[in-house]
C-alpha positions, 0 to 999 in steps of 0.5 A: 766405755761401758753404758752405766746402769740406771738406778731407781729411788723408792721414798721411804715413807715418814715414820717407818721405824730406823729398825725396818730402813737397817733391814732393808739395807742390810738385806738388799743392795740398796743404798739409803739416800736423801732427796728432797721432795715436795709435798703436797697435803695438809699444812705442808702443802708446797714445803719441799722436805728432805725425805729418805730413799731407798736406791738400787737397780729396778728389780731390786727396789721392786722386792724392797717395797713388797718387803717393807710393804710387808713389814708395814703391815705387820708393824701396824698390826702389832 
């Protein structure tokens, strides 16, 4: 039986544009899930919301944040 292959999750930070979380999918071979997520900072703090995630193998979700990383910054430059 073949061992199967750890995956990794990378949160998708609230209020990254819809245009940059289709480009990444579409770049990578990643899958977008949901995963609900504590919080922990200014009135939500111990609310557990619902957040998007990034899931791939390691090495992958590792180019993904230095790509929407990237991305980020220049969108805020703008």
């Amino acid at each position: 039986m073949a061992e199967e292959e750890q995956l990794y999750d990378m949160l998708v930070p609230p209020g990254v544009p819809r245009k940059m979380i289709y480009d990444v999918v579409e770049k990578y071979d990643v899958e977008v899930v949901r995963r609900p997520q504590k919080l922990s900072f200014a009135n939500m703090d111990g609310d557990i919301r619902e957040l998007l995630a990034f899931r791939g193998k390691r090495e992958v979700v590792e180019e993904v944040q230095k790509y929407l990383l990237a991305r980020l910054k220049e969108f805020v430059a703008e």
